[in-house]
C-alpha positions in Angstrom: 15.3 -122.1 83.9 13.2 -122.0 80.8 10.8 -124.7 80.2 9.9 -126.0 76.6 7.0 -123.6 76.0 9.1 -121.0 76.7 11.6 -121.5 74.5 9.0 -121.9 71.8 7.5 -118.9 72.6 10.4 -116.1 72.5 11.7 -117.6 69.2 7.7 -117.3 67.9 8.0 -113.9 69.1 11.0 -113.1 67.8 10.2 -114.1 64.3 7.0 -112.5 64.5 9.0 -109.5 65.3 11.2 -109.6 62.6 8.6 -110.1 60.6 6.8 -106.6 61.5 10.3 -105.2 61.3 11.1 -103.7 57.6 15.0 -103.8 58.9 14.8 -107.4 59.4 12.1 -108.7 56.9 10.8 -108.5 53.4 6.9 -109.0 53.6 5.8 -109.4 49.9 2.3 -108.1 49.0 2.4 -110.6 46.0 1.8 -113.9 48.7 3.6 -114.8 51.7 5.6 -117.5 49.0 8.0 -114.3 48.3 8.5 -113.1 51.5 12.0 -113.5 53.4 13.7 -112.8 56.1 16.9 -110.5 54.7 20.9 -111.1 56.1 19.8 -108.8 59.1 16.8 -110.9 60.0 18.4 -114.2 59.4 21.4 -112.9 61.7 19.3 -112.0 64.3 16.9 -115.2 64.3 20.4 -117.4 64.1 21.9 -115.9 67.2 18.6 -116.5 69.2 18.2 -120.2 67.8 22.2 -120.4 68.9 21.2 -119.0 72.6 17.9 -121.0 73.0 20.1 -124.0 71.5 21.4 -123.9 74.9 18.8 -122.8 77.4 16.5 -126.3 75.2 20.4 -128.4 76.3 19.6 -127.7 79.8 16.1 -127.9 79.8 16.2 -131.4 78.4 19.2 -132.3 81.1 17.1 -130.9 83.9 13.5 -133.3 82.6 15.7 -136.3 82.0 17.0 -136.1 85.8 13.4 -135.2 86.9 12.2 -138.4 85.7 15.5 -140.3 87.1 14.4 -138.6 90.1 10.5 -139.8 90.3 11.7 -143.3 89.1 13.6 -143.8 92.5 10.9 -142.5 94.4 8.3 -144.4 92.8 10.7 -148.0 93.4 11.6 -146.6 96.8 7.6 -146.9 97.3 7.1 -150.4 96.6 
């Protein structure tokens, strides 16, 4: 199970990826305004933010019944 920072951090590193990959990215020397990600890149990127779409679904699922969880406890306490 992938936590929040986790998922940030393979799509970061993805994109910076693509953007040190000439296949995947146009890096301008003009300013970073005319730089792009080409169809490739953008394919690439789309399919990862599809995947880590899912692996964020269950993450969220898996907090949201972590709290549920701690809120019994915590009344079970009193």
């Amino acid at each position: 199970m992938l936590n929040e920072r986790e998922i940030g951090s393979i799509l970061a590193a993805q994109l910076m990826s693509a953007v040190r990959n000439r296949d995947q990215a146009h890096v301008s020397s003009v300013g970073s305004s005319y730089s792009y990600l080409n169809d490739s890149g953008k394919k690439v990127m789309a399919e990862l933010v599809d995947l880590m779409f899912i692996k964020a679904v269950e993450c969220d699922k898996n907090r949201r019944q972590d709290e549920a969880e701690q809120f019994i406890m915590d009344n079970l306490k009193k």
